[in-house]
N, C-alpha and C positions, 0 to 999 in steps of 0.2 A: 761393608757388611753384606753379604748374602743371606737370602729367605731363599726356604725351599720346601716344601710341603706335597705329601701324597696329592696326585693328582685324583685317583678317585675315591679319598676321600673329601675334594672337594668338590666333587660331584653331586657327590650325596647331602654335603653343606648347602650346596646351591639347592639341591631340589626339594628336600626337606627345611631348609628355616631361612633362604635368600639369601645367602652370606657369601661373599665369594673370597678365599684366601688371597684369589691375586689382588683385590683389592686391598685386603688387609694390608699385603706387604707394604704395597703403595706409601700406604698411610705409615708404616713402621719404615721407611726407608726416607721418608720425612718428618721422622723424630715424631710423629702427631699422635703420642700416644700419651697419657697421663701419670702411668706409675709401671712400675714394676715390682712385682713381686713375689716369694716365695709360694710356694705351692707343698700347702702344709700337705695335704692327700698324698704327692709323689714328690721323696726329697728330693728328686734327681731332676725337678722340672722348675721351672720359675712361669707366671703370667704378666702375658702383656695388660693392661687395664687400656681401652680406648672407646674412643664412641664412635659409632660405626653405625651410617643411616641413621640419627639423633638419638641412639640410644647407646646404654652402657654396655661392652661385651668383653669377655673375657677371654682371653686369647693362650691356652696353655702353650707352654713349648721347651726345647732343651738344644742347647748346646752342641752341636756333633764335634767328632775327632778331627774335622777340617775348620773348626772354626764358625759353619755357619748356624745360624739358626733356623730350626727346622719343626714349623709349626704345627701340631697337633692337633687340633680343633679350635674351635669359636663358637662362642654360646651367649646368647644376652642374656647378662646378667643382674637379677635387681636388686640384689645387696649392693653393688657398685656401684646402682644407678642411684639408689636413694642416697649414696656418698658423694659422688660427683656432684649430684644436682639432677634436674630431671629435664634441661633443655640440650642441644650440641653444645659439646665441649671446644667448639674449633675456637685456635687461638689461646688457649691456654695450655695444650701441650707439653711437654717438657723436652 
């Protein structure tokens, strides 16, 4: 599985809300993520659901024509978090 994401869009991830997609990938390249799911807003996109720095964030993203996944943003989310739970999710992954 390859992750691949605008580099200065995750610029602006880091400086504005501390998030860093290389991390993200980290953690999606080790299954450490909790659900997946459709992305009612944009049919063409699905979200990663993970917890990232002890909280719940949502991770949009889509499919490219090579196969890899190629992530759009990250945002903490707190509809997710009051679903998950509200401590780190590590270890229950899927």
């Amino acid at each position: 599985m390859k992750v691949i994401w605008d580099k200065g869009k995750e610029e602006k991830l880091v400086r504005e809300r501390n998030i860093s997609l290389e991390e993200i990938a980290e953690l999606l390249m080790n299954k450490q993520y909790l659900e997946i799911l459709e992305n009612s807003r944009h049919p063409n996109q699905m979200i990663f659901i993970l917890s990232y720095k002890d909280y719940t964030h949502a991770v949009p993203f889509v499919i490219d024509a090579q196969g890899a996944i190629v992530l759009k943003t990250a945002y903490p989310s707190r509809k997710h978090h009051k679903l998950y739970g509200g401590t780190s999710h590590e270890g229950k992954a899927r």
